[in-house]
TORBAKOL-131711 format. One line per 5 residues: number of its first residue (from 1); their letters; for each residue x, y, z of C-alpha. Coordinates in steps of 0.02 Angstrom, whole numbers, plus 32768, in hexadecimal, padded with zeros to 4 digits. Each point is the difference from the previous one (the first is absolute). Layout:
residues N
NUM = A = X Y Z; ...
//
This chain:
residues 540
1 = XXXXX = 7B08 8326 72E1; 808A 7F7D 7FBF; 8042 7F78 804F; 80B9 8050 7FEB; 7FA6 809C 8053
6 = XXXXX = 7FBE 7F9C 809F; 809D 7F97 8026; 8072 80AB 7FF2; 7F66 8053 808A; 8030 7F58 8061
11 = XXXXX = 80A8 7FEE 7FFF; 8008 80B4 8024; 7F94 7FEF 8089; 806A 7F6C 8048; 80A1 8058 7FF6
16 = XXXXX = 7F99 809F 807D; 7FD1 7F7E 805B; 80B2 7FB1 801A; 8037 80AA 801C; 7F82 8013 807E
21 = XXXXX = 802C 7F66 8072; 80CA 8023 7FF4; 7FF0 80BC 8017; 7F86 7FD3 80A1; 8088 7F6E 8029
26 = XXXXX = 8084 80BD 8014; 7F74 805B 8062; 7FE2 8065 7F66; 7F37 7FE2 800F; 7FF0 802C 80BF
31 = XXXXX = 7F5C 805A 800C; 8000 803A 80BD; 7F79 7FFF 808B; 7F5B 8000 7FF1; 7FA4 80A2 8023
36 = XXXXX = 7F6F 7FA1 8069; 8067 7F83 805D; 808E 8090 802D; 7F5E 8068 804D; 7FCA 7F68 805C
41 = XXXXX = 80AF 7FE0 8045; 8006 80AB 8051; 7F5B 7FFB 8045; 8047 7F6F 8058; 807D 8043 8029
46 = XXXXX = 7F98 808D 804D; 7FAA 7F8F 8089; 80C3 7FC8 8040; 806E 8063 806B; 80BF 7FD6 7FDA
51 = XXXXX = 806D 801E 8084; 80A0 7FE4 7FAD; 7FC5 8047 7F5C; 800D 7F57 7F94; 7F75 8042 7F90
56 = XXXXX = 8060 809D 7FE2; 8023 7FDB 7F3E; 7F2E 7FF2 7FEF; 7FF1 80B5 7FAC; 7F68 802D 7F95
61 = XXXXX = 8022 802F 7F4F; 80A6 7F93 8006; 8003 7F46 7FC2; 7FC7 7F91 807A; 8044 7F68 7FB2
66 = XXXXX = 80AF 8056 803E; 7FB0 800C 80B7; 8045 7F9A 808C; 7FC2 7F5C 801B; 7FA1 800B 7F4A
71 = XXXXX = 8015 7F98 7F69; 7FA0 8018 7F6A; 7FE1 7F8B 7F5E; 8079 803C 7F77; 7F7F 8015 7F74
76 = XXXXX = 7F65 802B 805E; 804C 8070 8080; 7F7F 7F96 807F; 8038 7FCF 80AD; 8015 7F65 800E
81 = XXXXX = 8066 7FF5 80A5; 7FFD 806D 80AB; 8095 7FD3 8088; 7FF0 807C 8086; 8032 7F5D 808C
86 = XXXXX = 8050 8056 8097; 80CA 7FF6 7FEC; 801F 7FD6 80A7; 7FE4 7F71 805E; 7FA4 8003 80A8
91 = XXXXX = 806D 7F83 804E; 808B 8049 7FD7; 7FFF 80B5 800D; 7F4F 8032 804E; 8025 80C0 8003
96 = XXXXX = 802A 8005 7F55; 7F56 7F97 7FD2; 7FA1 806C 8055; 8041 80AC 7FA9; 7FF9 7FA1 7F59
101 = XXXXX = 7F2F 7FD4 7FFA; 7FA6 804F 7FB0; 7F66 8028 8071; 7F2D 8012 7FD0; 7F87 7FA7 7F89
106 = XXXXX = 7FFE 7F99 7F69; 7F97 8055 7FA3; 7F87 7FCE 7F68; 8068 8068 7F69; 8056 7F70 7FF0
111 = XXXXX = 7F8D 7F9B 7FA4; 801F 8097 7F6B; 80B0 7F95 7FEA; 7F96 7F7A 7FB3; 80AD 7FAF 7F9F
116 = XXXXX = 8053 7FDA 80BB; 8052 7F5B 800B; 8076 801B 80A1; 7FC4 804B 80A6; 8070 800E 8084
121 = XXXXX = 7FC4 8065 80A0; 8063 7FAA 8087; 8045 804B 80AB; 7FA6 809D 7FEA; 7F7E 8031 808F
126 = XXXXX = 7F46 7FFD 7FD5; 7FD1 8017 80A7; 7FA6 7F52 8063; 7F4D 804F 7FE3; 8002 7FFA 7F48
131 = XXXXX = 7FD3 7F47 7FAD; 8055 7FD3 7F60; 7FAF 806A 7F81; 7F76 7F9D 7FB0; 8003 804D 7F57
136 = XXXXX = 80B5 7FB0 7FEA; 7FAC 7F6C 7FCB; 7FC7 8075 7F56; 809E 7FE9 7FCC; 7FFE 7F68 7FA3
141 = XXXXX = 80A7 800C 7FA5; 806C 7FFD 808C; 807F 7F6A 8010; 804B 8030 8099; 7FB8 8047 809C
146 = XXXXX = 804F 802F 80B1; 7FC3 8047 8085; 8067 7FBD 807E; 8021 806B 8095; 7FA1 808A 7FE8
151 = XXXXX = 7F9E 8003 80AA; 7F69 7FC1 7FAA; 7F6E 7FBE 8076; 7F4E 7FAE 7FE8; 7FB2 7F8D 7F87
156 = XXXXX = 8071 7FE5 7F68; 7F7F 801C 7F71; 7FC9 7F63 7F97; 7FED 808F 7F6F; 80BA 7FB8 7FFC
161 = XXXXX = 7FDC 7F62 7FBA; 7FDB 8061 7F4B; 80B1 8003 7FE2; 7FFF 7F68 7F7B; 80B0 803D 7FD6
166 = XXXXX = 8052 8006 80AC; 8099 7F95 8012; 8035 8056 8095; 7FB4 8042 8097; 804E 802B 80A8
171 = XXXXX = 7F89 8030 8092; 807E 7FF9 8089; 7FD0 8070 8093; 808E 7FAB 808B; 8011 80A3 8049
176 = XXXXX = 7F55 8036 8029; 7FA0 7FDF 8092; 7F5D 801F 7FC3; 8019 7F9A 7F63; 7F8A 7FB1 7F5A
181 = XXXXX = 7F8C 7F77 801C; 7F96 7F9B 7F70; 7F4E 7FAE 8034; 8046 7F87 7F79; 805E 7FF6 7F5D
186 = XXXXX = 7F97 7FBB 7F94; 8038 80A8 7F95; 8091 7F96 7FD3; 7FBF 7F85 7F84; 7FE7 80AB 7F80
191 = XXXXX = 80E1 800F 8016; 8023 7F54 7FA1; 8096 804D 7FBB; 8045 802B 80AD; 80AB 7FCF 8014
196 = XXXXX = 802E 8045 80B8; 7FA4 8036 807A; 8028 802B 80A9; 7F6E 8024 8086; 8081 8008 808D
201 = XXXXX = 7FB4 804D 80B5; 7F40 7FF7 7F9B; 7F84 7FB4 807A; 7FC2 7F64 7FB9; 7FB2 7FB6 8079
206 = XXXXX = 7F41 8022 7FC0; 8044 7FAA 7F74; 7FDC 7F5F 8027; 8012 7FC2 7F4B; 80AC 8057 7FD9
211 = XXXXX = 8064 7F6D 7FBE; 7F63 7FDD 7F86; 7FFA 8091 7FC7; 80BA 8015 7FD2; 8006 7F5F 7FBF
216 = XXXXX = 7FA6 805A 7F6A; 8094 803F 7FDD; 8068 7F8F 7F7B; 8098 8066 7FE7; 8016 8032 80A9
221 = XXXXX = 80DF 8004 8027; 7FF9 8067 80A5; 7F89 7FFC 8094; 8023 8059 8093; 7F7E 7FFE 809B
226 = XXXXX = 806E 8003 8075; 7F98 805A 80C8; 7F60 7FFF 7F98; 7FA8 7F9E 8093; 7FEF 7F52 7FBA
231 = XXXXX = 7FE3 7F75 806B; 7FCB 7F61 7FA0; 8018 7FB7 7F45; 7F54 7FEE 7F9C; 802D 7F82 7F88
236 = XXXXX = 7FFF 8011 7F52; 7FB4 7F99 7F7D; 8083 8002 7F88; 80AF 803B 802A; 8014 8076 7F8A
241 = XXXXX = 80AC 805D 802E; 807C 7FA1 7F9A; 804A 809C 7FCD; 801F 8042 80A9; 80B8 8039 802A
246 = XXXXX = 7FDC 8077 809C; 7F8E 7FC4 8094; 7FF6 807B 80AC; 7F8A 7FC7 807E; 8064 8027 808A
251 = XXXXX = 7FCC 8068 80A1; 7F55 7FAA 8010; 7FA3 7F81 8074; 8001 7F66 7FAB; 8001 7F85 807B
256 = XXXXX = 7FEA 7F6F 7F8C; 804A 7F3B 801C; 8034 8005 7F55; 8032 8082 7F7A; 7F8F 7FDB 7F5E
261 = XXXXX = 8044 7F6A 7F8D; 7FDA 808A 7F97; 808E 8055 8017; 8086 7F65 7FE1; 7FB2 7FF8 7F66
266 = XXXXX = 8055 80C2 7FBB; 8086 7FBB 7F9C; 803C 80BF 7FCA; 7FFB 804B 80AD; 80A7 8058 8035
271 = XXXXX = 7FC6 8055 8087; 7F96 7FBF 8096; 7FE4 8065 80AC; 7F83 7FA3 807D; 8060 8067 8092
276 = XXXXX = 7F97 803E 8086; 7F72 7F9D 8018; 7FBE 7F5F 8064; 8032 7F78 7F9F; 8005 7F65 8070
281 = XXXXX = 804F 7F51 7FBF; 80AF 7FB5 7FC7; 803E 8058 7F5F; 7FA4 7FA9 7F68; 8067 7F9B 7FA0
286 = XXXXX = 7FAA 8037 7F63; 8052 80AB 7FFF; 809C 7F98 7FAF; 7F99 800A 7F4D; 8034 809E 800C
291 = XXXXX = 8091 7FFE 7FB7; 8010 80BB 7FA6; 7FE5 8059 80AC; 8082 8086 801F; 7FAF 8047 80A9
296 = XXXXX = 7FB0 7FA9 8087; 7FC8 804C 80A4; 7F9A 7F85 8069; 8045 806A 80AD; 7F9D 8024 8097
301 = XXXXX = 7F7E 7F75 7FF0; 7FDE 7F59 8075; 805F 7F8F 7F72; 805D 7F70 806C; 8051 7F6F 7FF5
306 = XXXXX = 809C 7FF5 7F84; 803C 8050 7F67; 7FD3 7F9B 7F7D; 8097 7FA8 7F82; 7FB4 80CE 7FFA
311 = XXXXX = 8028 8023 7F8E; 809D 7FB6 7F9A; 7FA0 800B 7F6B; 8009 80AE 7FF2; 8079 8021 7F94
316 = XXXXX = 7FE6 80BB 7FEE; 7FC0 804B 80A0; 804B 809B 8038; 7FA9 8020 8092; 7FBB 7F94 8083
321 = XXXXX = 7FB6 8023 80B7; 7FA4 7F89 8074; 8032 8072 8092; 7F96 8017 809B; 7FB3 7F3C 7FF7
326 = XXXXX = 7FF2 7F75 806E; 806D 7F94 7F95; 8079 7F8A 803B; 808E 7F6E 7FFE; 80A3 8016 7FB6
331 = XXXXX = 7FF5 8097 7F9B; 8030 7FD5 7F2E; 8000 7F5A 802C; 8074 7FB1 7F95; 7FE6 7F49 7FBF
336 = XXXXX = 8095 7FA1 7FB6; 801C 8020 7F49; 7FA4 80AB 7FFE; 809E 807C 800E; 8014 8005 7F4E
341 = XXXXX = 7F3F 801B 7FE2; 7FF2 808E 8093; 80AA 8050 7FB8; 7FB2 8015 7F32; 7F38 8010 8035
346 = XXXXX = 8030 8096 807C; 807C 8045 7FB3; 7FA3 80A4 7FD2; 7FC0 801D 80B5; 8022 80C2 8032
351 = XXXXX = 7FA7 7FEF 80B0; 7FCD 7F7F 8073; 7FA1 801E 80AA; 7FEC 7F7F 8075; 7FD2 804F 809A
356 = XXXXX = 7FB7 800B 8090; 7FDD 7F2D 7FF3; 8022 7F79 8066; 8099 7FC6 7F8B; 8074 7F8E 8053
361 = XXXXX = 80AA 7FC7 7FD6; 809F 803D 7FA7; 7FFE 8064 7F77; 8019 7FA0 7F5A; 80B6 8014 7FA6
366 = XXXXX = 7F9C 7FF6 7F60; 7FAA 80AC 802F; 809C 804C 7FE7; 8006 7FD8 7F3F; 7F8A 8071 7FE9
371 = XXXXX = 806A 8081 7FB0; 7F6F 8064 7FC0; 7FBB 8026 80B0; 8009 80B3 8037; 7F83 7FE6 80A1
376 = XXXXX = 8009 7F75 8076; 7F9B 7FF3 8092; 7FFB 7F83 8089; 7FD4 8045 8092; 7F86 7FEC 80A1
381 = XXXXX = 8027 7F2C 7FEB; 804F 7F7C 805D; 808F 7FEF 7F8B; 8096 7FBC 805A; 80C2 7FD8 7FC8
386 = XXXXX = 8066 807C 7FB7; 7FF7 8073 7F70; 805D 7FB8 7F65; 80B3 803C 7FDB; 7FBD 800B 7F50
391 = XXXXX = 7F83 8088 801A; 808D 8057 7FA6; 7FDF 7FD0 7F5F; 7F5B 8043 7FF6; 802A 80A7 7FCD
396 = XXXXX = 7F61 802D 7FBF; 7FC1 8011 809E; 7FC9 80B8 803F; 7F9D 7FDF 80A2; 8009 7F70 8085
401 = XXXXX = 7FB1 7FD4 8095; 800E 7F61 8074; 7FD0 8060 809D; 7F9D 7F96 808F; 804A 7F59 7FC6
406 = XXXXX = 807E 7FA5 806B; 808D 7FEF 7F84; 80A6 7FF6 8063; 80B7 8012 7FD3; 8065 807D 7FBB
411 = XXXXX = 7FB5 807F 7F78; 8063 7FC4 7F4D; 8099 8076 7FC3; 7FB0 7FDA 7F69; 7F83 8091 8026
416 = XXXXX = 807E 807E 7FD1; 7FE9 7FBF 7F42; 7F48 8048 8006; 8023 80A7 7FA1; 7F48 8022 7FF9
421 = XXXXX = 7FC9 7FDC 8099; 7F8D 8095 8043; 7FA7 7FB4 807E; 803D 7F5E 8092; 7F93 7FE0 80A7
426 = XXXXX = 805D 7F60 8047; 7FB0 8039 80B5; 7FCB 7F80 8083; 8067 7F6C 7FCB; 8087 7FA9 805C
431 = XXXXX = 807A 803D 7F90; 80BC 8020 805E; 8087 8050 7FC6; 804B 8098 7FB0; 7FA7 8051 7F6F
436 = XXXXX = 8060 7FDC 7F71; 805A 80B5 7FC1; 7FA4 8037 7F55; 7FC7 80B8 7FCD; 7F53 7FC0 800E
441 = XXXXX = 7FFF 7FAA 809E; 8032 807B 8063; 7F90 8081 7FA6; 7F63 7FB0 8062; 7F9D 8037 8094
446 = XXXXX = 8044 7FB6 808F; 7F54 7FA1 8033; 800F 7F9A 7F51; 808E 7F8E 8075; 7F97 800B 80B3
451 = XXXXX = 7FD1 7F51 8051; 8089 7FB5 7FCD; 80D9 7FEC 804C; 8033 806C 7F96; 8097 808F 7FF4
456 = XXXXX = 8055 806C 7FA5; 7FC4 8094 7F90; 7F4E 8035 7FF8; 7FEC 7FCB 80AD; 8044 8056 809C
461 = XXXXX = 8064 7F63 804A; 80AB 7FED 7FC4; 8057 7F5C 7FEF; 8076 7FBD 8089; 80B8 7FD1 7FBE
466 = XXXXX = 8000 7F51 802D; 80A6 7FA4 8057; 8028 7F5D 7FAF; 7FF6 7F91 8083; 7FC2 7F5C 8014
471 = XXXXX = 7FD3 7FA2 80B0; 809D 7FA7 801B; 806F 8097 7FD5; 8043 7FB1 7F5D; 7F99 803F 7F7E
476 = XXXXX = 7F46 803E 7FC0; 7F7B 7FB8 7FBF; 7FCC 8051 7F40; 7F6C 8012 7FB2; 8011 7F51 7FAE
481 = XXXXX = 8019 7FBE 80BC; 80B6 7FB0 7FE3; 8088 8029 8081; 8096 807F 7FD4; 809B 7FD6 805B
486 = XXXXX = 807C 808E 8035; 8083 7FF3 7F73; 80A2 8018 809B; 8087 7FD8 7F74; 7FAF 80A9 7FC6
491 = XXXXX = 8027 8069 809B; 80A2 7FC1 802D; 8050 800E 7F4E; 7FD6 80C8 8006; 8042 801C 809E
496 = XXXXX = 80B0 7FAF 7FCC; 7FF0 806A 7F70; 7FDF 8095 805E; 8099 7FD6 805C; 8089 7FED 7F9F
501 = XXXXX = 7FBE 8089 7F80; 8005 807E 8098; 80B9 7FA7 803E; 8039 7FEE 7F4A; 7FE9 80C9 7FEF
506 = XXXXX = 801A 804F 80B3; 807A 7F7E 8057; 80AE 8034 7F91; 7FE3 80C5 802C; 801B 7FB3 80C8
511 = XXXXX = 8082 7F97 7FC7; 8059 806C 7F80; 8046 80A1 8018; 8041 8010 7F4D; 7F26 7FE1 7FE2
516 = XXXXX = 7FCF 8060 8069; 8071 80AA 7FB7; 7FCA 7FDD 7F56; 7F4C 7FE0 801D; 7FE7 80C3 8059
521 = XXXXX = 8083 804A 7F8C; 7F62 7FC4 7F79; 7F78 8047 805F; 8063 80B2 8014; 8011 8000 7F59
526 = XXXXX = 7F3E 7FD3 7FC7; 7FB6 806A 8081; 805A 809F 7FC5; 7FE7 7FCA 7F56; 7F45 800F 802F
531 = XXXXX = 800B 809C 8053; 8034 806D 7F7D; 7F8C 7FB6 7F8D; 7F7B 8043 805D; 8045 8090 8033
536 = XXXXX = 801B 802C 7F52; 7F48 7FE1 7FDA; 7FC1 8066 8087; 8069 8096 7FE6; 7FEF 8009 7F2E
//
């Protein structure tokens, strides 16, 4: 065969080739399901009841990369991802949840989809009897695995740690009483590709080596062990979270001194919740080096003392709560020069919660440049003074409460500016006063104002009309506490006026009889002008 021959077989073969790729790039080349894996789906399927019929589209001898929940590789016809995750959320809409699970066994014709990357079981009910399959951990393509809320129970399977390609794995069983437990996760050091993984309400506490064994995990961005019965910190060797951005280990029983210098040391971490636990000592300084945190909850612990200068230096946190604490002092303390600093580092803060502490003093004016806040809550303190006339400016702000303080004076007119507002508890203050008139004010339950000297609209007690008077008869005293003399020059002028206005009209009809003829002769005339006007209108 010539040369000339071979090239033309070549180029020929490129140009099919190019036709090919751009008639697959138009969905020309779409090959459909495969016959096995369609099979194994309705076997599957079989084993499942489906009370709300969300599997309804899963037909035999129709395509199943059409199916619901299904998607398929475009030139194998393999699939490569199952999403059958419950629609509904729990939390939200329970009844709903519970119609939408599906309901039965995993069972093993799965492994026939041998190409699956994505598997995505979550919120459905597999009973609290039935472990986590172990032959899930045969499929060693998958990428991305939850199981989350699916009433699993038992020992999670170290068959899992086979995965080599997992990046994601959720395990979360919040919701179920007789939840997962691990004797210990050494099965992790196999997932050193893992990315996030969340063991949230997954007894740990066999596990006596859990932070070891996680620390095996380099590219690690979200952990989340939040109620998975921790009580103590095994340290690691070498800190080997860099990457983190997500840490949950709230709702457990650390009772430490100290959190881990460990921590301090996550330079990416945006999100931090400690809540819930037994943590015992000032709050570290060190958790300023974290300067990219967006959330921090460090609520319902022992922390006490003061905030720490807690805090200027982060410049983009959005939420904060130290609620339910035994901190105390002035509350934000303020040092001289830092307005400007706490005004451009908090700038971004949606929601602060400071309650429930032993917070003293007034509340800051530079709180209320915070015109990003939409949730701002002070209460169950010792906050005295009044609350700042310039609340008003913070029209962010959705929800406030300063309950169980003892703030005094009047409540601010500049309220009313707080479009948003969808939720106010000033209760058990020694606020006095009427409520200041707004449409959202007045919208609130009436026990949001109780405690307090309050009147007016929500609450039953109206406000008396007070009689300017002061104690020597002369005056009042205002607000401001000056004196307000009775203006007499006032008084007398209108009564001369009222006088000779009623003499300068009335007098010449007593005096004048010529008036007096010509004044009636006009009304005669007007009122029977009048009368036949209206009778006109009333009889046509």
């Amino acid at each position: 065969m010539s040369s000339s021959v071979v090239a033309l077989l070549f180029f020929q073969l490129l140009i099919a080739m190019s036709t090919f790729n751009i008639s697959s790039c138009y969905g020309r080349s779409y090959v459909g399901c495969v016959e096995s894996e369609s099979k194994a789906l309705l076997r599957f399927k079989g084993d499942l009841k489906d009370p709300s019929n969300r599997l309804s589209s899963w037909i035999a001898d129709t395509d199943c990369c059409k199916w619901a929940g299904i998607v398929c590789n475009n030139f194998t016809g393999n699939v490569i991802r199952l999403h059958l995750r419950n629609p509904f959320n729990y939390e939200i809409v329970y009844e709903a949840f519970e119609r939408s699970s599906l309901v039965g066994e995993i069972n093993t014709h799965l492994l026939e989809l041998k190409h699956l990357l994505y598997l995505d079981l979550s919120g459905n009910n597999f009973s609290p009897n039935n472990q986590i399959p172990r032959f899930l951990g045969s499929l060693t393509n998958l990428e991305y695995l939850n199981l989350s809320f699916c009433g699993f129970g038992g020992l999670i399977p170290p068959q899992l740690g086979n995965l080599s390609n997992l990046q994601y794995l959720d395990l979360n069983q919040e919701s179920n009483v007789n939840g997962l437990y691990v004797e210990n996760l050494n099965w992790l050091s196999g997932l050193s590709l893992l990315e996030h993984l969340d063991l949230t309400s997954v007894n740990l506490a066999k596990a006596s080596s859990w932070l070891l064994d996680i620390n095996t995990l380099p590219h690690l961005l979200v952990l989340k062990l939040s109620n998975c019965d921790l009580s103590h910190f095994p340290l690691p060797p070498i800190a080997n979270f860099s990457s983190l951005a997500i840490l949950d280990l709230s709702h457990n029983n650390f009772d430490e001194y100290f959190i881990p210098a460990w921590i301090f040391g996550l330079g990416d971490l945006i999100f931090l919740d400690l809540s819930f636990n037994y943590f015992n000592s000032p709050i570290p300084e060190g958790l300023q080096n974290l300067t990219s945190l967006r959330h921090l909850d460090l609520s319902w612990n022992y922390f006490n003392s003061s905030v720490p200068n807690w805090f200027y230096r982060f410049s983009h946190l959005e939420y904060l709560s130290l609620s339910c604490n035994s901190l105390s002092g002035i509350t934000l303390v303020m040092m001289k020069g830092q307005a400007v600093e706490y005004n451009a580092n908090l700038n971004l803060v949606r929601s602060i919660d400071l309650s429930r502490n032993n917070f003293s003093g007034e509340i800051p004016l530079e709180v209320m440049n915070l015109g990003a806040l939409q949730s701002f809550n002070l209460s169950h303190n010792s906050l005295t003074g009044t609350i700042p006339k310039s609340i008003g400016a913070m029209k962010s702000l959705e929800s406030i409460d300063f309950s169980a303080n003892q703030l005094s004076g009047k409540i601010p007119q500049s309220f009313s500016n707080l479009t948003f507002l969808s939720y106010l508890n000033l209760s058990n203050n020694k606020l006095v006063g009427e409520i200041p008139l707004s449409t959202q004010l007045q919208g609130f339950d009436p026990s949001y104002f109780v405690g307090n000297e309050l009147c007016g609209s929500p609450l039953p007690k109206k406000c008396a009309v007070e009689v300017p008077k002061s104690e020597n008869g002369n005056g009042v005293r205002g607000e401001d506490g000056d004196d307000h003399e009775v203006n007499w020059g006032f008084y007398v002028s209108m009564a001369v006026g009222f006088v000779m206005g009623f003499w300068g009209v009335v007098g010449p009809l007593f005096v004048s009889r010529r008036w007096r003829g010509t004044y009636y002769s006009f009304l005669n005339k007007f009122w029977d002008k009048f009368y036949i006007v209206v009778l006109r209108r009333y009889c046509y």
